[in-house]
C-alpha positions as CSV (number, residue, x, y, z in Angstrom):
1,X,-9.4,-26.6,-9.1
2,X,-11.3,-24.6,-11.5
3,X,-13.0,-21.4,-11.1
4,X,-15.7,-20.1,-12.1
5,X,-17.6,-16.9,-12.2
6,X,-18.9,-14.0,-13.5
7,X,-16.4,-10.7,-12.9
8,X,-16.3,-7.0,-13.0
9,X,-13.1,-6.1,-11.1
10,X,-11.1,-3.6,-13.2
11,X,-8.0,-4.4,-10.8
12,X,-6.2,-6.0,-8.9
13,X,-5.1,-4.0,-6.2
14,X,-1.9,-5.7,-4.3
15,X,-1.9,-4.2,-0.4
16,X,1.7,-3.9,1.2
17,X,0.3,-1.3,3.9
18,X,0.3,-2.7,6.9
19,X,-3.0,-3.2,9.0
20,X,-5.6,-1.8,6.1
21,X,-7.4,-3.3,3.5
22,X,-9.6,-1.2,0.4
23,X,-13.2,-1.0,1.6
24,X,-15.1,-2.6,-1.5
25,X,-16.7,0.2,-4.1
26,X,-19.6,-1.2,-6.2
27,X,-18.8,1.5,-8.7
28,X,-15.2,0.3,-8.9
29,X,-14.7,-3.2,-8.5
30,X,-11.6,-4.5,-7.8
31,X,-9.6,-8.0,-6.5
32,X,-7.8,-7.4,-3.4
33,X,-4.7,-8.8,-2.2
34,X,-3.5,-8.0,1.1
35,X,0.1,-8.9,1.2
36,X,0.8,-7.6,4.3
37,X,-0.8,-10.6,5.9
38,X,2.1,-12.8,4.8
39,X,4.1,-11.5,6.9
40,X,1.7,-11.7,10.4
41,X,1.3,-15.0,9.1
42,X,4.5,-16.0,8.4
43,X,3.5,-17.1,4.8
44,X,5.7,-17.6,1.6
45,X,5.5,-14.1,-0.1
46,X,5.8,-15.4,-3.5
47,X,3.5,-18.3,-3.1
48,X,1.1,-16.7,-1.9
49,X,0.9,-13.7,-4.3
50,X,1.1,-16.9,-7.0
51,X,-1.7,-18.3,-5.4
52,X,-3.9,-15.2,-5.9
53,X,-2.4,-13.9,-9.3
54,X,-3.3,-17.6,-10.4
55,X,-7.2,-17.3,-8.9
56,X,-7.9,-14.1,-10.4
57,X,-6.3,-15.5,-13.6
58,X,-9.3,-18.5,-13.2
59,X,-11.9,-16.3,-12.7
60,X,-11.2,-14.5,-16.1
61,X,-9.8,-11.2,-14.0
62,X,-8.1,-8.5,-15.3
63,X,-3.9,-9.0,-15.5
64,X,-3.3,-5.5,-14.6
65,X,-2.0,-4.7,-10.9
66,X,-1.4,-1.9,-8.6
67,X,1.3,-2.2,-5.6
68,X,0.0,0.0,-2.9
69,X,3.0,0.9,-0.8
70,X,2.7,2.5,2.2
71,X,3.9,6.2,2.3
72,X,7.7,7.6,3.1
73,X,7.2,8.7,6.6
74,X,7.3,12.1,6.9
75,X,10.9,14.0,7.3
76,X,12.1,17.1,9.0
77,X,13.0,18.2,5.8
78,X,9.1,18.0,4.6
79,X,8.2,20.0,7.9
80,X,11.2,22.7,6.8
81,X,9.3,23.0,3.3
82,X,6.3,23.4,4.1
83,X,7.0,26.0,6.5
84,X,9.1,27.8,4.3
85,X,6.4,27.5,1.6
86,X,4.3,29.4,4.1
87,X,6.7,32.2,4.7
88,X,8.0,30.7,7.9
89,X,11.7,30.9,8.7
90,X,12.7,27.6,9.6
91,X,15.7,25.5,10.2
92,X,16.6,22.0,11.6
93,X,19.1,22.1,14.7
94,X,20.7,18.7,16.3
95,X,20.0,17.8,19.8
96,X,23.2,18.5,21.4
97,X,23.3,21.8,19.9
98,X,19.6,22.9,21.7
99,X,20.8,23.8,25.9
100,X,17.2,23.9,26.6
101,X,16.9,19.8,26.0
């Protein structure tokens, strides 16, 4: 198949987070991949991330990519910190160790 086209996309964003995709932005273009979809479809990771990277590569796109991950959840050592940060004594106890439970 050949492809054919007139492009603007700066990007090509690759989407690992789950449920979301990039709204489009007229004053940032970009090609969108969302690879989360493989797995709710039960697709071939690699072929289909081929199968874009070889579309975008048709359509004279740029060859530069950005993996968007989705963030570490947050920790109770993050909660601890920020705390802290605001001049909060705080600690992290265990379960067993809290009567009141």
């Amino acid at each position: 198949e050949c492809l054919a086209g007139s492009h603007e996309e700066k990007v090509v964003y690759i989407n690992f987070v789950e449920g979301t995709t990039l709204a489009p932005n007229g004053d940032d273009q970009a090609f969108v991949v969302d690879a989360w979809m493989t797995g709710t479809y039960n697709l071939d990771v690699p072929k289909y991330l081929i199968a874009a990277a070889s579309t975008v590569e048709q359509l004279g796109g740029p060859l530069k990519a950005k993996l968007i991950v989705p963030s570490a959840p947050l920790t109770p050592e993050d909660v601890v910190g920020v705390l802290k940060g605001r001049g909060w004594e705080a600690e992290i106890v265990k379960q067993a160790d809290v009567s009141a439970l």
